[in-house]
C-alpha positions in Angstrom: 27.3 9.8 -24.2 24.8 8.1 -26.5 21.2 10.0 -27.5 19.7 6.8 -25.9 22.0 7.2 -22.8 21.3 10.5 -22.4 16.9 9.8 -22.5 17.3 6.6 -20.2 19.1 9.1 -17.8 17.1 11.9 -17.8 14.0 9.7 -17.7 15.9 8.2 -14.0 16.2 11.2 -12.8 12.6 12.6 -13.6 11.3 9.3 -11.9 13.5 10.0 -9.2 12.3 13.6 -8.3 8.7 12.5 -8.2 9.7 10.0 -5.7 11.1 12.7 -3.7 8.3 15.1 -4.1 5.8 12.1 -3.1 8.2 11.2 -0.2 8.2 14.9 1.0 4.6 14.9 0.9 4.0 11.6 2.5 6.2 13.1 5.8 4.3 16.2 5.8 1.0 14.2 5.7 2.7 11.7 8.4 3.7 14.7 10.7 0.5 16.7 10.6 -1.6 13.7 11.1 -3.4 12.8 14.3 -1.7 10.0 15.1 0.5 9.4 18.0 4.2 10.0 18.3 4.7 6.6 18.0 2.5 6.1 15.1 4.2 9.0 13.1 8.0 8.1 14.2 7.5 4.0 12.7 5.9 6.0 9.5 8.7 8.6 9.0 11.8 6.4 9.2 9.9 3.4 7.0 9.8 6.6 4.6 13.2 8.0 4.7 15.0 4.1 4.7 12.0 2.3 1.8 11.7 5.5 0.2 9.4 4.0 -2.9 8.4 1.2 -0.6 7.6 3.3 2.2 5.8 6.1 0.0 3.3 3.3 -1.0 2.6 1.4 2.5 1.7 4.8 4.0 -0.6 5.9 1.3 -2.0 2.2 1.2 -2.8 1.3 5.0 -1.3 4.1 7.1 -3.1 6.7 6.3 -6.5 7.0 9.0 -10.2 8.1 7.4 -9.6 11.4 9.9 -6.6 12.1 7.9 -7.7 11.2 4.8 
């Protein structure tokens, strides 16, 4: 394995925890939110199956002022 190989690698795999760390804390914000069962079962599966995607949209427009 290559220096360069090695950085793009580890660089992957840093940008892939943060996306797990940002996921984990957009559920817990999802699940301990007011909204309604509904509400928080679209939220958590567009999460776990658009995991960057998902992360983003909630964040963006899912999130109510009360939450907030």
């Amino acid at each position: 394995m290559t220096p360069l190989t090695l950085a793009w690698s580890t660089g992957y795999g840093i940008v892939g925890l943060v996306i797990l760390i940002l996921d984990i804390i957009a559920l817990v914000s999802v699940l301990g939110g007011r909204g309604s069962v509904g509400h928080k079962l679209l939220w958590t599966l567009l999460v776990i199956l658009l995991p960057l995607l998902g992360m983003i949209l909630y964040f963006a427009i899912g999130r109510s002022a009360a939450d907030a």
